[in-house]
C-alpha positions in Angstrom: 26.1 46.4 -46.9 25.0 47.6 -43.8 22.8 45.7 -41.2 19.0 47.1 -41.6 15.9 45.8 -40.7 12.3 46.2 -43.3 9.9 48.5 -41.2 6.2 48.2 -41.7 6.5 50.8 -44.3 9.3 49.4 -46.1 12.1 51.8 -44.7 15.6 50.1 -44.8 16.3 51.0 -41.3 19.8 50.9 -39.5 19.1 50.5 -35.8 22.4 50.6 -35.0 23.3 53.6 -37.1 19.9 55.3 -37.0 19.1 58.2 -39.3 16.6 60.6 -39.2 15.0 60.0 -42.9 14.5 56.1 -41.8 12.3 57.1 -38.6 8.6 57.0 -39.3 5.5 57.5 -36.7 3.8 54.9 -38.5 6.1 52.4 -37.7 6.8 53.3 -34.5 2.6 53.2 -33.5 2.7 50.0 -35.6 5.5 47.9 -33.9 5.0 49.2 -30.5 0.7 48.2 -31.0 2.2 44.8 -31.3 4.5 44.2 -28.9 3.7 43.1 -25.5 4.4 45.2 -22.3 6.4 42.7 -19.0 7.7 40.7 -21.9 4.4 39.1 -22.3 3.9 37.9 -18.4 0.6 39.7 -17.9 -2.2 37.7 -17.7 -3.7 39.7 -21.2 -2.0 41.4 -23.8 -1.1 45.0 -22.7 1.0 46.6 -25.7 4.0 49.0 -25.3 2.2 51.3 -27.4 -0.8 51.5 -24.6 1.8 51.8 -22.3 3.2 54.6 -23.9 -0.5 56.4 -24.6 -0.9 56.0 -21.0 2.1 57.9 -19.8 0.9 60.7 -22.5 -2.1 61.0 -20.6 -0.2 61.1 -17.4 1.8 64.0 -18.9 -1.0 65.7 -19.5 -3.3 65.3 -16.3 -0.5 66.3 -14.2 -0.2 69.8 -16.4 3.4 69.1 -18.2 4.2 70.8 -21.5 3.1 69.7 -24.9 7.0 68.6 -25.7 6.9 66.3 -22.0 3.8 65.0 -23.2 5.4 63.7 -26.5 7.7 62.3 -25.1 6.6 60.5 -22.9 4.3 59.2 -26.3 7.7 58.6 -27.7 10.0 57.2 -24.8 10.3 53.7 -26.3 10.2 54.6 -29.6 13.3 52.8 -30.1 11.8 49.5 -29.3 10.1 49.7 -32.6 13.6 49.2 -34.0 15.1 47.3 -31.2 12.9 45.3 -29.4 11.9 45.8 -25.7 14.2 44.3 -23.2 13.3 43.7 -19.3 14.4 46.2 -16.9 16.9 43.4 -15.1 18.5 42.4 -18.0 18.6 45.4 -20.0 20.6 47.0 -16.9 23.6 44.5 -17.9 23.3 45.6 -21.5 25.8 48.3 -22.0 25.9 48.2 -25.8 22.4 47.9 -25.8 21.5 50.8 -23.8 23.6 52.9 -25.6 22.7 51.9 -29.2 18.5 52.7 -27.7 19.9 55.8 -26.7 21.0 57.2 -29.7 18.2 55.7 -31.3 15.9 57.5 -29.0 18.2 60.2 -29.6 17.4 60.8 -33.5 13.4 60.1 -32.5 13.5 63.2 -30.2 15.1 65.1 -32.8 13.1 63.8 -35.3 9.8 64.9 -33.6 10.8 66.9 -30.9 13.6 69.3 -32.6 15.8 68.6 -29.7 16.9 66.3 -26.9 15.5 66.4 -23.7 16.4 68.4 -21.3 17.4 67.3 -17.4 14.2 68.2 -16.2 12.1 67.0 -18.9 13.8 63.6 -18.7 13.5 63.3 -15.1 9.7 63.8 -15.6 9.2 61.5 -18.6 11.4 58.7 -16.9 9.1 59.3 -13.3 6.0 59.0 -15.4 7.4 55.4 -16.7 8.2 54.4 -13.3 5.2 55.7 -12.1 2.9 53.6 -14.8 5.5 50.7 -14.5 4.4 49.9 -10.5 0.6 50.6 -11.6 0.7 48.2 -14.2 1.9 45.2 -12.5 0.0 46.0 -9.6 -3.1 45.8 -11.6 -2.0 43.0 -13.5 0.0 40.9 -11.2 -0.5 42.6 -8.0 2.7 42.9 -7.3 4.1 46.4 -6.1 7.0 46.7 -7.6 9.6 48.9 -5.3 8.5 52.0 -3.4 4.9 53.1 -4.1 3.9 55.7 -6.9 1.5 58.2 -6.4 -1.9 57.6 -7.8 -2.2 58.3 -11.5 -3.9 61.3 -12.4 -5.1 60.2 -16.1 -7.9 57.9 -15.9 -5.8 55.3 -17.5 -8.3 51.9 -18.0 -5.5 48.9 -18.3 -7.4 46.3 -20.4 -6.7 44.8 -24.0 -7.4 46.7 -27.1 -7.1 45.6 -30.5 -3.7 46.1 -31.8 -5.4 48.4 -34.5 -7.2 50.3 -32.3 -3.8 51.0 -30.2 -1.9 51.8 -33.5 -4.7 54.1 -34.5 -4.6 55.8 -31.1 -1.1 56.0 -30.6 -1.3 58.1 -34.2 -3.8 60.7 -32.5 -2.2 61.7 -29.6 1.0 61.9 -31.7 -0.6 64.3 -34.0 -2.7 66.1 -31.5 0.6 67.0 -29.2 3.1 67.3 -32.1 0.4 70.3 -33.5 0.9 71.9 -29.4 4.7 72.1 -29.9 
């Protein structure tokens, strides 16, 4: 028997051996509306999934294309499955960063029809980095590494219900995946 895990809507999913059929938006919004961005070190609960809306809107106020804009919606999709895992420590994860590769992998694929490009990566993963300093300047007022340019999407960082990030997370999914 392989090693699965029981999504929130009762896929047998094989993180390790990831298939496209066991990949569902639900359970992506779901998980990632629950987890907690900085490993839970902000002084209020700030999901991944508000993270993730956030670098959406980012996308979008700085003019990318609909398929940038999903992705950067979907960039830690694989933490639904996985878990999220601190930037120092996931660095000295090899096995790990490759198994939320190729989970990543099928999401794109899944959603997107296709990998990511070069370019498009480069923007999604400057967009992360960009929210990334934001966030724990607003939160912890620390500025992590060099400074980002100012964000461009109105972003508000303050708690929301984990239903109301689920349910929003679910929008901008369907509103950009209809733009593709």
């Amino acid at each position: 028997m392989e090693d699965y895990i029981t999504t929130y809507s009762k896929i047998s999913m094989t993180p390790l051996k990831p298939k496209e059929e066991q990949i569902d938006i639900r359970d992506i919004a779901h998980a990632l509306s629950l987890l907690a961005r900085a490993n839970g070190h902000f002084p209020e609960f700030y999901s991944v999934a508000q993270h993730c809306i956030h670098c959406c809107e980012e996308a979008c106020a700085r003019g990318y294309s609909a398929r940038v804009c999903l992705a950067c919606l979907l960039h830690d999709g694989a933490e639904a499955y996985m878990a999220d895992v601190t930037r120092p420590v996931k660095k000295h994860m090899d096995f790990y960063c490759r198994a939320e590769e190729a989970c990543l992998a099928v999401i794109y694929r899944k959603y997107l029809d296709r990998a990511l490009d070069e370019e498009e990566e480069k923007l999604v993963r400057e967009i992360d980095d960009t929210l990334l300093y934001h966030e724990f300047y607003h939160y912890m007022g620390v500025r992590l590494g060099e400074e980002k340019s100012p964000l461009l999407g109105g972003q508000i960082f303050e708690t929301v219900p984990f239903a109301r990030a689920e349910a929003l997370y679910l929008e901008k999914f369907e509103y950009w995946r209809r733009r593709l």
